[in-house]
MARMARLUM-603339 format. One record per atom (N, C-alpha, C): residue number from 1; residue in three letters; x, z, y. Coordinates in Angstrom, 2 decimals, m for minus. Layout:
N
+-----+------+---------+---------+---------+
: pos : code :       x :       z :       y :
+-----+------+---------+---------+---------+
: NUM :  ALA :       X :       Z :       Y :
...
+-----+------+---------+---------+---------+
//
This chain:
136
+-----+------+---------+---------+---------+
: pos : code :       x :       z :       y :
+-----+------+---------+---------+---------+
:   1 :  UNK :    0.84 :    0.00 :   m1.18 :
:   1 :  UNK :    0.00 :    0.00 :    0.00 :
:   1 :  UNK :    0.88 :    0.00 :    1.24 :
:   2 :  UNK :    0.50 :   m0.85 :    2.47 :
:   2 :  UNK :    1.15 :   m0.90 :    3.87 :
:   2 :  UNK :    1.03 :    0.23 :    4.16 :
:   3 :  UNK :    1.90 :    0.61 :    5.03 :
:   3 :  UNK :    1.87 :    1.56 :    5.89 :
:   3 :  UNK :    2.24 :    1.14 :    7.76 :
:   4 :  UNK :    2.01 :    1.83 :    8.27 :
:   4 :  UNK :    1.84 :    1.91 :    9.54 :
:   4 :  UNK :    2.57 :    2.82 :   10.45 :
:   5 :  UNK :    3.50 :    2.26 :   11.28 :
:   5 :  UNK :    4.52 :    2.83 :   12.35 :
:   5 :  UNK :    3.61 :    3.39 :   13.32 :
:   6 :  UNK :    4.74 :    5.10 :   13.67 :
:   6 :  UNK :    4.30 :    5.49 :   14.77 :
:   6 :  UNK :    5.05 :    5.36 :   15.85 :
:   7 :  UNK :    4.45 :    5.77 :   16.80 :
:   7 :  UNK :    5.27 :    5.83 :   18.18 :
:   7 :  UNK :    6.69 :    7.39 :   17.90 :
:   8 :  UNK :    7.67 :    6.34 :   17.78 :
:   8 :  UNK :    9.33 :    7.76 :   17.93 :
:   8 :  UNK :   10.28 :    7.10 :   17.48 :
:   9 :  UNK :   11.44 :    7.23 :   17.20 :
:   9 :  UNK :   12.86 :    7.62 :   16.87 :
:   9 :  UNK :   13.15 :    6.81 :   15.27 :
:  10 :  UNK :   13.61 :    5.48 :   15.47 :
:  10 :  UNK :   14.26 :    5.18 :   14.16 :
:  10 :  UNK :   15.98 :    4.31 :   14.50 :
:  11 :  UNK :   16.07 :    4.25 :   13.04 :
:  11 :  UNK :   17.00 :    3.21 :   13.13 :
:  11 :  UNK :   16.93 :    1.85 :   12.35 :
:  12 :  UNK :   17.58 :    0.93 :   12.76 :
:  12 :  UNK :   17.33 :   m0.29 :   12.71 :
:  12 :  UNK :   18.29 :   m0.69 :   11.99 :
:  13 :  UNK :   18.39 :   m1.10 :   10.70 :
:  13 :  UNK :   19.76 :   m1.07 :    9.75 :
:  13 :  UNK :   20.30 :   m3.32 :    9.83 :
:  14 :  UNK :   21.36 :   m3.35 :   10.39 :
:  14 :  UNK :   21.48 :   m4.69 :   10.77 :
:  14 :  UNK :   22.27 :   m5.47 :    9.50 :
:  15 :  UNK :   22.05 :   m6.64 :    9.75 :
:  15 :  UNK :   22.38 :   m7.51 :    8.59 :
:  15 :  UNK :   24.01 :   m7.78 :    7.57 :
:  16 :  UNK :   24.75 :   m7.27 :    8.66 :
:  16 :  UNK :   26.40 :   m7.18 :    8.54 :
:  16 :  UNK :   26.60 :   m5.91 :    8.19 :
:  17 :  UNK :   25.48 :   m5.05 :    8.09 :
:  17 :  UNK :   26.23 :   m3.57 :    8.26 :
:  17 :  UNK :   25.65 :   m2.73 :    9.52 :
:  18 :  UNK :   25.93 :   m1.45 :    8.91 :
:  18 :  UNK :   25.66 :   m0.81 :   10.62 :
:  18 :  UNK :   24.49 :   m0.71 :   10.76 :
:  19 :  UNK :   24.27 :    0.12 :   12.03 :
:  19 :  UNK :   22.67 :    0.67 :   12.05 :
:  19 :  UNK :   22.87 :    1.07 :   13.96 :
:  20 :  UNK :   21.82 :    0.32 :   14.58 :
:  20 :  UNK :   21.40 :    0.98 :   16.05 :
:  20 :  UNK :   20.29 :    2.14 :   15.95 :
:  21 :  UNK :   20.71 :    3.02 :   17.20 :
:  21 :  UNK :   19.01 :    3.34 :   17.56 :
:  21 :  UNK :   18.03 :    2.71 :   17.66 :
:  22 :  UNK :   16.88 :    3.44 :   17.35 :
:  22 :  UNK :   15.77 :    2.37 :   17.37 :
:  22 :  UNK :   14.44 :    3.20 :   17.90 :
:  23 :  UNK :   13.69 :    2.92 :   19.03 :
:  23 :  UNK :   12.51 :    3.40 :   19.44 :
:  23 :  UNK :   11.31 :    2.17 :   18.81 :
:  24 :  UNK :   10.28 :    3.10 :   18.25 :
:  24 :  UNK :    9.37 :    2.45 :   17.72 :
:  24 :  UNK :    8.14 :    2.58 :   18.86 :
:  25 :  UNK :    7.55 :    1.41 :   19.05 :
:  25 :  UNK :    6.32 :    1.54 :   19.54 :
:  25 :  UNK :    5.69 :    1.24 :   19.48 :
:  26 :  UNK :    4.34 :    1.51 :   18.83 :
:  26 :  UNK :    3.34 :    0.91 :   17.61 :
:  26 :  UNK :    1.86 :    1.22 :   18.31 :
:  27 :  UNK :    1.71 :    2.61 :   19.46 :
:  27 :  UNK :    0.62 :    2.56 :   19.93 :
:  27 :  UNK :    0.45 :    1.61 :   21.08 :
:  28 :  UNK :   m0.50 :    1.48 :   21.28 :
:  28 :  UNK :   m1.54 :    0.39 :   22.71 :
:  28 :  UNK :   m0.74 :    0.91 :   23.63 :
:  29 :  UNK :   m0.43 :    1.93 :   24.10 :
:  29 :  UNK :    0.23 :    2.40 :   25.40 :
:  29 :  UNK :    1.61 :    2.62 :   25.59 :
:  30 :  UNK :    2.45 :    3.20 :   24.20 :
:  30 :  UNK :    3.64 :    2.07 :   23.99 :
:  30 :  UNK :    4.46 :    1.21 :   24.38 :
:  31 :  UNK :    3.62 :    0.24 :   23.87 :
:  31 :  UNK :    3.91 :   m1.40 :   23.93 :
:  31 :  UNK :    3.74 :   m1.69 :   25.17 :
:  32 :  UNK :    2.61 :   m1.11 :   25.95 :
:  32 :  UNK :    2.10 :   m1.40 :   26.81 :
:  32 :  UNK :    3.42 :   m1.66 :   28.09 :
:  33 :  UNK :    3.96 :   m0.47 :   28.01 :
:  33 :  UNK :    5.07 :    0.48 :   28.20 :
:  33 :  UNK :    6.26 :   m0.40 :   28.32 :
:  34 :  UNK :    6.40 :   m0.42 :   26.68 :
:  34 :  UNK :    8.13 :   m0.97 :   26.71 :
:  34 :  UNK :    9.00 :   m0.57 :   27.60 :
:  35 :  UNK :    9.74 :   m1.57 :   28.14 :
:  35 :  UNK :   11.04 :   m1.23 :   28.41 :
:  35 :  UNK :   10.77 :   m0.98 :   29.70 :
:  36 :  UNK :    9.21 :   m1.10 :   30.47 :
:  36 :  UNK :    9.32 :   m1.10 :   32.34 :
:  36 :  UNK :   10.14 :    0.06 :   32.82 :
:  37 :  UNK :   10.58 :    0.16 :   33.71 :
:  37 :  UNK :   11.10 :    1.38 :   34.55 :
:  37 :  UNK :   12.25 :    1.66 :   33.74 :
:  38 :  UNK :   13.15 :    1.26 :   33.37 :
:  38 :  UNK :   14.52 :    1.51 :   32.86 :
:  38 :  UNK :   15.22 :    0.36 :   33.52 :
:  39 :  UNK :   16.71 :    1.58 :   33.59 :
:  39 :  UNK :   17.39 :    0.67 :   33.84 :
:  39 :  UNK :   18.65 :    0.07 :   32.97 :
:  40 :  UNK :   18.00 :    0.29 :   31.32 :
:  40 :  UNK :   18.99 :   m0.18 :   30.59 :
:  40 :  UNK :   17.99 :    0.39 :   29.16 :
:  41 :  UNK :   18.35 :   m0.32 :   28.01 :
:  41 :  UNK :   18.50 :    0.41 :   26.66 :
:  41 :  UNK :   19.56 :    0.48 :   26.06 :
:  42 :  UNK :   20.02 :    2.01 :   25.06 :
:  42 :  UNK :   21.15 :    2.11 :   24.32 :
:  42 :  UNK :   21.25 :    1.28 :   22.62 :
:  43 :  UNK :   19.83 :    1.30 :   22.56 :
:  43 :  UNK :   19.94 :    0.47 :   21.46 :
:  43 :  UNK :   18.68 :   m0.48 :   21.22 :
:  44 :  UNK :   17.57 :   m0.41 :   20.46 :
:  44 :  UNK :   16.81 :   m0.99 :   20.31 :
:  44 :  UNK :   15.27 :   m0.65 :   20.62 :
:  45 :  UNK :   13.93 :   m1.37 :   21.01 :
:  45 :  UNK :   12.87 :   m1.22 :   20.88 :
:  45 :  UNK :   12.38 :   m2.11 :   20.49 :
:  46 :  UNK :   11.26 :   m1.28 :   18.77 :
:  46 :  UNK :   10.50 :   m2.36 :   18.32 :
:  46 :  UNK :    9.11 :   m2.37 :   18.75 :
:  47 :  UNK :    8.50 :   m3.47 :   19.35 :
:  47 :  UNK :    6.94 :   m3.38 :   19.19 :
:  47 :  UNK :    6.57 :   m4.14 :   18.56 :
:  48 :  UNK :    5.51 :   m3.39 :   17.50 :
:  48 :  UNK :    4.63 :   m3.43 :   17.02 :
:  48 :  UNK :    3.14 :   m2.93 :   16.54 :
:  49 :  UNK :    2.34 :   m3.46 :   16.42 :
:  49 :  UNK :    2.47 :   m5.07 :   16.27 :
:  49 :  UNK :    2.61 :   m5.84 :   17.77 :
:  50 :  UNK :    3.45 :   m6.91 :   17.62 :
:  50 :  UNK :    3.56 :   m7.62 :   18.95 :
:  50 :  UNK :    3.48 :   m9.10 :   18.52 :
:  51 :  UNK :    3.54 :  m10.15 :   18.78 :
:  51 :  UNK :    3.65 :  m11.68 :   18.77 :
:  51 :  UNK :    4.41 :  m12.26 :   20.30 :
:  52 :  UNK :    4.73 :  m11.54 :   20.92 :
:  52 :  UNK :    4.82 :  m12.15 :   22.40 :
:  52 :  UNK :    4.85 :  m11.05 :   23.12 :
:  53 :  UNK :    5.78 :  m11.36 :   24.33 :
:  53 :  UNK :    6.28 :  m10.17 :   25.45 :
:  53 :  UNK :    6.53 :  m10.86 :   27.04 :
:  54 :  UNK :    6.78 :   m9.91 :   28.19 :
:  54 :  UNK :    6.95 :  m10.63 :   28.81 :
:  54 :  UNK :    7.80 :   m9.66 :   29.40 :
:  55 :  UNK :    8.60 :  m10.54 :   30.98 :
:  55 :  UNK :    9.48 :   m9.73 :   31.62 :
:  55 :  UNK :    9.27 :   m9.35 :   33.19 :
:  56 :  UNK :    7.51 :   m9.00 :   33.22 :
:  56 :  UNK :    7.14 :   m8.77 :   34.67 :
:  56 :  UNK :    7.94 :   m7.25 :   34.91 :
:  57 :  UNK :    8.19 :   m7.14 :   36.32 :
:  57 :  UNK :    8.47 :   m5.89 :   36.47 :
:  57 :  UNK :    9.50 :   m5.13 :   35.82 :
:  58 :  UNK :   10.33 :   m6.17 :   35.01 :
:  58 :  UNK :   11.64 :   m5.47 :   34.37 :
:  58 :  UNK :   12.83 :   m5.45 :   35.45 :
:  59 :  UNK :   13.75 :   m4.72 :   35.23 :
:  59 :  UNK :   14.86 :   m4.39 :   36.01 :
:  59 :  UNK :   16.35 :   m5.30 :   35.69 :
:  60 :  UNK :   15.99 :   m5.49 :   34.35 :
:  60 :  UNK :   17.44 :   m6.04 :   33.18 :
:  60 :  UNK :   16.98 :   m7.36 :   32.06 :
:  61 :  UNK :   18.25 :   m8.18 :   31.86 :
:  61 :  UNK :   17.68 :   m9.13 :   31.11 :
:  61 :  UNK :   17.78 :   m8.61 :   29.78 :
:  62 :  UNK :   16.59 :   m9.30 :   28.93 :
:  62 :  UNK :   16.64 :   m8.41 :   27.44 :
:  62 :  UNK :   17.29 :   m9.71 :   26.44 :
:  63 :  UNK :   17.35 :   m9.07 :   24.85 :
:  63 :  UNK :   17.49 :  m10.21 :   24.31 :
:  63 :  UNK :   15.95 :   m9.61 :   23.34 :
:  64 :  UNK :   15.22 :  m10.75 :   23.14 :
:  64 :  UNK :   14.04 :  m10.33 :   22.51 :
:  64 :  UNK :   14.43 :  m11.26 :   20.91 :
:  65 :  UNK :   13.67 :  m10.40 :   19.50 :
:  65 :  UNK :   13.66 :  m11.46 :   18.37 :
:  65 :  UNK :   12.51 :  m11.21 :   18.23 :
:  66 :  UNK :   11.60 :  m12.36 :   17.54 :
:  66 :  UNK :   10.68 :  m12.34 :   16.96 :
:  66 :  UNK :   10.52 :  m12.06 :   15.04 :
:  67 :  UNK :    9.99 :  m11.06 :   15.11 :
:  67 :  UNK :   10.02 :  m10.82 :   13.83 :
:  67 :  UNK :    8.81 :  m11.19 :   12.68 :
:  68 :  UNK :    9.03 :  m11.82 :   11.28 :
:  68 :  UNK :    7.53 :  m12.05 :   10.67 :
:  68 :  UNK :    7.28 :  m10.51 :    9.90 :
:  69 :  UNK :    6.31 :  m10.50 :    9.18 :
:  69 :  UNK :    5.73 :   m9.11 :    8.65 :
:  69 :  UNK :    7.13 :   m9.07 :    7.64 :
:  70 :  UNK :    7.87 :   m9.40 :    6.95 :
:  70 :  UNK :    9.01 :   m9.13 :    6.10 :
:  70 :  UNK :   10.32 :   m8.77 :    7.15 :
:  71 :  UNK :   10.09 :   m8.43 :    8.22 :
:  71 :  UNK :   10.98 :   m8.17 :    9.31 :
:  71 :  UNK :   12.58 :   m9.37 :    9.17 :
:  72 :  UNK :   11.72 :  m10.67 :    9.04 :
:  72 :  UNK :   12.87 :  m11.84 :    8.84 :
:  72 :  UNK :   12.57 :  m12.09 :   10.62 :
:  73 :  UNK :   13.92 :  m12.65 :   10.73 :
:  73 :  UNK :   14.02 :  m13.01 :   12.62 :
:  73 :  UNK :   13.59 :  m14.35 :   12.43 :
:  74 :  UNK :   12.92 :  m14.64 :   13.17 :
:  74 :  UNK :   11.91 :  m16.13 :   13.84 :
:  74 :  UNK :   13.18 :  m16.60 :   14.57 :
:  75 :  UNK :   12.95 :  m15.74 :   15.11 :
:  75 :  UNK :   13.82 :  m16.74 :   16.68 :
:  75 :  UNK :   14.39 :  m15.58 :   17.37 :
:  76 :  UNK :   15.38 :  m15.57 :   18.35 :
:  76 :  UNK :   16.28 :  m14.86 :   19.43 :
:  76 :  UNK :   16.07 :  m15.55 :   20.69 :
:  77 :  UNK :   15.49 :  m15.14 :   21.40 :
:  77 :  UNK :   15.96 :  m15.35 :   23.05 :
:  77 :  UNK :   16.54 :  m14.38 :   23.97 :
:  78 :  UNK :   16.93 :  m15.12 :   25.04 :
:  78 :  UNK :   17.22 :  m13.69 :   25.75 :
:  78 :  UNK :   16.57 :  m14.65 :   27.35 :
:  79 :  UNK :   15.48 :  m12.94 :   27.80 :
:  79 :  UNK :   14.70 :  m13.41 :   28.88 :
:  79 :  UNK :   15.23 :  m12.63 :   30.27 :
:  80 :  UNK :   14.99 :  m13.26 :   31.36 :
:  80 :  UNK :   15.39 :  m12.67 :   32.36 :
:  80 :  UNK :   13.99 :  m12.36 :   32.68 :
:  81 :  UNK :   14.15 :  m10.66 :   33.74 :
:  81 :  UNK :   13.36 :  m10.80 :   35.00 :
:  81 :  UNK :   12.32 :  m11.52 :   34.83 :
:  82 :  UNK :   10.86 :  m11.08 :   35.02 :
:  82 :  UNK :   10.12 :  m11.75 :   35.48 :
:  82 :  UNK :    9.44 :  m13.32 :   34.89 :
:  83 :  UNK :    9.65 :  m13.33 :   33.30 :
:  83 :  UNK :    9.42 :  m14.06 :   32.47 :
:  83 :  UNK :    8.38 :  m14.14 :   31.73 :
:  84 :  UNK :    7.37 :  m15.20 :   31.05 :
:  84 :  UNK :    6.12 :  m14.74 :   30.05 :
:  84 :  UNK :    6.55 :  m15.37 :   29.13 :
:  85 :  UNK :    6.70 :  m14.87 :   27.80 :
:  85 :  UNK :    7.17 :  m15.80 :   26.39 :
:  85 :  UNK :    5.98 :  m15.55 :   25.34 :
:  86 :  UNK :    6.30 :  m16.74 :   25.56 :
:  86 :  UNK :    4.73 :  m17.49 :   24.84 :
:  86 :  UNK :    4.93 :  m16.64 :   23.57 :
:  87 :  UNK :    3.64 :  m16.60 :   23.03 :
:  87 :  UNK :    3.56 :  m15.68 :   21.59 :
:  87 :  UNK :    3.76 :  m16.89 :   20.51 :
:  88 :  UNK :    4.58 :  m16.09 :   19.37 :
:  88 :  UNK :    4.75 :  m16.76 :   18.32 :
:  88 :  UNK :    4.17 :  m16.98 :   17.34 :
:  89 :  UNK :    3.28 :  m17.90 :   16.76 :
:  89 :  UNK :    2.17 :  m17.69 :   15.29 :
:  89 :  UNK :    2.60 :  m17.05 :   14.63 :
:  90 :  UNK :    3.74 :  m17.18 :   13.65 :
:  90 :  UNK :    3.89 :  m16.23 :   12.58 :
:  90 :  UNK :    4.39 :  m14.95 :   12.78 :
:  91 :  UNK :    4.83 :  m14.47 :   14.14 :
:  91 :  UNK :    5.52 :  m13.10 :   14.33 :
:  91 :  UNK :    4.73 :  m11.66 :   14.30 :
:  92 :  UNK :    4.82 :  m10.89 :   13.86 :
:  92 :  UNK :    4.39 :   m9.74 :   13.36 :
:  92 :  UNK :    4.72 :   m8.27 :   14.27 :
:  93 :  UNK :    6.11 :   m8.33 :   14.70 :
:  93 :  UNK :    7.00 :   m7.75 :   15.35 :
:  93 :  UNK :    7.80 :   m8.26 :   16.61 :
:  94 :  UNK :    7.91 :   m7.37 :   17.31 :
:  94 :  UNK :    9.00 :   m8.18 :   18.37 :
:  94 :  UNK :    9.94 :   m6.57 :   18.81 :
:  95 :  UNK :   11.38 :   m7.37 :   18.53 :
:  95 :  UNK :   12.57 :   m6.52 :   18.73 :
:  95 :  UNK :   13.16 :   m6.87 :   19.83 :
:  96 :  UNK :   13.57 :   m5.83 :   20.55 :
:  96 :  UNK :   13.84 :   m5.51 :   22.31 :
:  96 :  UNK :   15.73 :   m4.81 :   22.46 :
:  97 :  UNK :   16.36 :   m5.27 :   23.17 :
:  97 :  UNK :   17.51 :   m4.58 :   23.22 :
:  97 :  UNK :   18.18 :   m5.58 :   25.18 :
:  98 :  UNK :   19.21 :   m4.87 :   25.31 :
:  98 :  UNK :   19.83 :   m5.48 :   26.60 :
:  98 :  UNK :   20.53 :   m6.76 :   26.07 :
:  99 :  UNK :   20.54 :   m7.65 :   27.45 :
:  99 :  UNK :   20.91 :   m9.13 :   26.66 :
:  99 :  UNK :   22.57 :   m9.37 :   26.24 :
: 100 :  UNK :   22.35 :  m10.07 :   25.00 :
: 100 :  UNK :   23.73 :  m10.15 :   24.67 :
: 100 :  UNK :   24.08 :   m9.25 :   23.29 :
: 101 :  UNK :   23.28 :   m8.04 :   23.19 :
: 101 :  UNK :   23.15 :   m7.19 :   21.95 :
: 101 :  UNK :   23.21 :   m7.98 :   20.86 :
: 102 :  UNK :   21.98 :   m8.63 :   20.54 :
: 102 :  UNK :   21.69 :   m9.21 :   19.43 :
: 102 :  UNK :   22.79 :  m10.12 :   18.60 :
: 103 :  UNK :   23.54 :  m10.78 :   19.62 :
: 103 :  UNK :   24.73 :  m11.84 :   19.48 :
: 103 :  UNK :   25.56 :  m10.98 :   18.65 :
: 104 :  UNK :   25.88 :   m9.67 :   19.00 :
: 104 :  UNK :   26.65 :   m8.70 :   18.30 :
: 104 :  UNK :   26.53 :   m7.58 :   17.31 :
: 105 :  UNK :   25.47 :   m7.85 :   16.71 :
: 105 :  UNK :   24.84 :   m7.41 :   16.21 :
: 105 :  UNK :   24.54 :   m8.42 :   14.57 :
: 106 :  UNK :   24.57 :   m9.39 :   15.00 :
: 106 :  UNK :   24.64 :  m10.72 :   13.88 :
: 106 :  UNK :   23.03 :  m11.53 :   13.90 :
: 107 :  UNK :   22.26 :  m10.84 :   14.54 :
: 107 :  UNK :   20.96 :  m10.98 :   14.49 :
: 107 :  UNK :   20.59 :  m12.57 :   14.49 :
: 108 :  UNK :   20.09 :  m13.12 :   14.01 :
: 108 :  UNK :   19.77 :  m14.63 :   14.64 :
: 108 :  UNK :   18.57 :  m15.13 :   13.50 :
: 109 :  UNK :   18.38 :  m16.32 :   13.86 :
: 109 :  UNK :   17.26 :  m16.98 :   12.75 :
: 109 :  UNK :   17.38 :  m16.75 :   11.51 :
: 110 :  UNK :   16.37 :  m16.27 :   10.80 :
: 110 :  UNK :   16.66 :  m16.38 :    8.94 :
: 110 :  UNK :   17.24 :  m14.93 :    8.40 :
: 111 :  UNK :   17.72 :  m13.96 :    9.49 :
: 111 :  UNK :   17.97 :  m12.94 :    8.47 :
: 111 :  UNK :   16.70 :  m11.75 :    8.70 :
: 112 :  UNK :   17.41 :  m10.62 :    7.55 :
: 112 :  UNK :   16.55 :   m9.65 :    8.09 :
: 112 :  UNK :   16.99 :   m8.42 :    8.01 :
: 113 :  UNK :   16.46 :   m7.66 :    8.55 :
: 113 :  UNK :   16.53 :   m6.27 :    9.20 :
: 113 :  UNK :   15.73 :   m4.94 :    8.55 :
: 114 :  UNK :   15.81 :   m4.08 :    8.67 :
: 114 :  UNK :   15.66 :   m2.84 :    7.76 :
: 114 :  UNK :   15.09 :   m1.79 :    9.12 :
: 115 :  UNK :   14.14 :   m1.57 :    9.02 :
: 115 :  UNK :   13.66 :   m0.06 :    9.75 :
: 115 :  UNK :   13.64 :    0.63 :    9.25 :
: 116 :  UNK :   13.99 :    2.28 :    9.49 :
: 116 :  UNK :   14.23 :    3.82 :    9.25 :
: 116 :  UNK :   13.09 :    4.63 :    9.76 :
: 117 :  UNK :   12.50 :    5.15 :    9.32 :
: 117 :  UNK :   11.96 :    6.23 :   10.47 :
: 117 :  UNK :   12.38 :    7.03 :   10.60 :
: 118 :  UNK :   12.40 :    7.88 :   11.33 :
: 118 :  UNK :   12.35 :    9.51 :   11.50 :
: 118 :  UNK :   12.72 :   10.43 :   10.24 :
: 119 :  UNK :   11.30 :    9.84 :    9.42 :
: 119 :  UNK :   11.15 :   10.61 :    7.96 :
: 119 :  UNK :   11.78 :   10.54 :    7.04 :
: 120 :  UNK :   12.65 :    8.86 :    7.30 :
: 120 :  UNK :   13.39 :    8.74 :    6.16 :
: 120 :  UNK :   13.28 :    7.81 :    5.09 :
: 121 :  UNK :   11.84 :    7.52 :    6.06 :
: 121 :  UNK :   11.12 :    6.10 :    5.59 :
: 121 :  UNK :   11.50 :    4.58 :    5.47 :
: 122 :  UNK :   11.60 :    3.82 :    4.30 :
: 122 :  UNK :   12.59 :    2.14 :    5.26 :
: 122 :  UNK :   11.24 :    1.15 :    4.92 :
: 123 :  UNK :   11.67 :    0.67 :    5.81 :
: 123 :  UNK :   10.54 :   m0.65 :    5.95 :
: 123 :  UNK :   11.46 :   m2.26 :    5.68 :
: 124 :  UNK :   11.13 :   m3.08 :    5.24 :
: 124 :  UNK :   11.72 :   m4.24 :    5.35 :
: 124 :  UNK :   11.15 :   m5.42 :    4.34 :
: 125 :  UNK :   12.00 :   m5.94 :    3.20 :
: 125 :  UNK :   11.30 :   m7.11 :    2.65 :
: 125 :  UNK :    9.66 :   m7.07 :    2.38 :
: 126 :  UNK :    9.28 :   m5.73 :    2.15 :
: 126 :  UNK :    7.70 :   m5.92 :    2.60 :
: 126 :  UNK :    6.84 :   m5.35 :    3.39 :
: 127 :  UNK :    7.68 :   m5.07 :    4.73 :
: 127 :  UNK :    7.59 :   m4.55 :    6.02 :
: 127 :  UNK :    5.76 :   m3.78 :    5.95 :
: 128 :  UNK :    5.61 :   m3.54 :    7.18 :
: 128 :  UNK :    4.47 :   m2.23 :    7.37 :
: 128 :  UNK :    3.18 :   m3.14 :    7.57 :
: 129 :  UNK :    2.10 :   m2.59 :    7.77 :
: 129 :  UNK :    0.74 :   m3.22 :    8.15 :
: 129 :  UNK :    0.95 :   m4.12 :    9.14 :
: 130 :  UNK :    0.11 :   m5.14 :    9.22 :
: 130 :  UNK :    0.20 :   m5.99 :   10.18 :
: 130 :  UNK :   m1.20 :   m6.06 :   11.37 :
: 131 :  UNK :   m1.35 :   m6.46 :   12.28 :
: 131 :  UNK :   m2.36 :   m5.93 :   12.84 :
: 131 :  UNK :   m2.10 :   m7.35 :   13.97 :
: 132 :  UNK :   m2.95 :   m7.19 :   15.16 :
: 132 :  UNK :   m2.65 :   m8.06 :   16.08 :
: 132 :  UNK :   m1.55 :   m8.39 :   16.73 :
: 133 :  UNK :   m1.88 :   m8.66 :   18.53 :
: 133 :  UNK :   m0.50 :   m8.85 :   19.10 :
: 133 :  UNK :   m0.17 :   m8.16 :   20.11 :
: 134 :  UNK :    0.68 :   m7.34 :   20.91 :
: 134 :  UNK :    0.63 :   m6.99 :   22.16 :
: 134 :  UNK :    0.26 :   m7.37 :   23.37 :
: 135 :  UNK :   m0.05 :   m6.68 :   24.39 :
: 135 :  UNK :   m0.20 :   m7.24 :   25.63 :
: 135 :  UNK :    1.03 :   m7.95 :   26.04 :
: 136 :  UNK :    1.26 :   m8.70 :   26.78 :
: 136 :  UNK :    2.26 :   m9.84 :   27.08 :
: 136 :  UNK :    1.99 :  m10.99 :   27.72 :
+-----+------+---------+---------+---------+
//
């Protein structure tokens, strides 16, 4: 049976190795949320469920991935300032970090990624409930 992310504290286990922080944000207000009013992240934010994000009112350029429900990466961009990125059909997830992260990180099309929770919980080749898309 799926299970379902809350809003807190994971880590994000990357494809080479290694593991970032990871803020989960899974409620409506959340997501809603994201990254506004910062002026940086140390490691990662996932929303979900998300399909699409945007960069009104941000301070910093991000690098965003789109993730499908098996937390495989769609695609990598990195958005500046004041941007709307179109939502993706198959994406499930969308992963948030400062731009340029992802590059170093190994992240790119076709692989995939591992979430932690808090509890101790991992999410990945058959990632959590799927649900709609974020505001964006």
């Amino acid at each position: 049976m799926a299970r379902r992310w809350q809003d807190g504290p994971g880590a994000l286990d990357l494809p080479e190795g290694g593991a970032v922080a990871l803020e989960i944000a899974a409620s409506y207000r959340a997501r809603t949320r994201g990254l506004l009013g910062r002026d940086g992240i140390g490691g990662a934010l996932l929303l979900t469920p998300a399909a699409g994000v945007h960069t009104f009112g941000m301070r910093f350029a991000i690098d965003v991935a789109y993730l499908d429900r098996r937390l495989r990466v769609l695609a990598v961009r990195t958005m500046v300032p004041g941007r709307l990125g179109l939502p993706r059909p198959r994406a499930r997830h969308v992963l948030e970090a400062s731009a340029g992260a992802m590059a170093g990180w190994g992240l790119r099309r076709g692989v995939s990624v591992r979430v932690r929770t808090e509890g101790g919980a991992e999410s990945g080749a058959q990632g959590p409930a799927e649900g709609g898309s974020a505001p964006g």
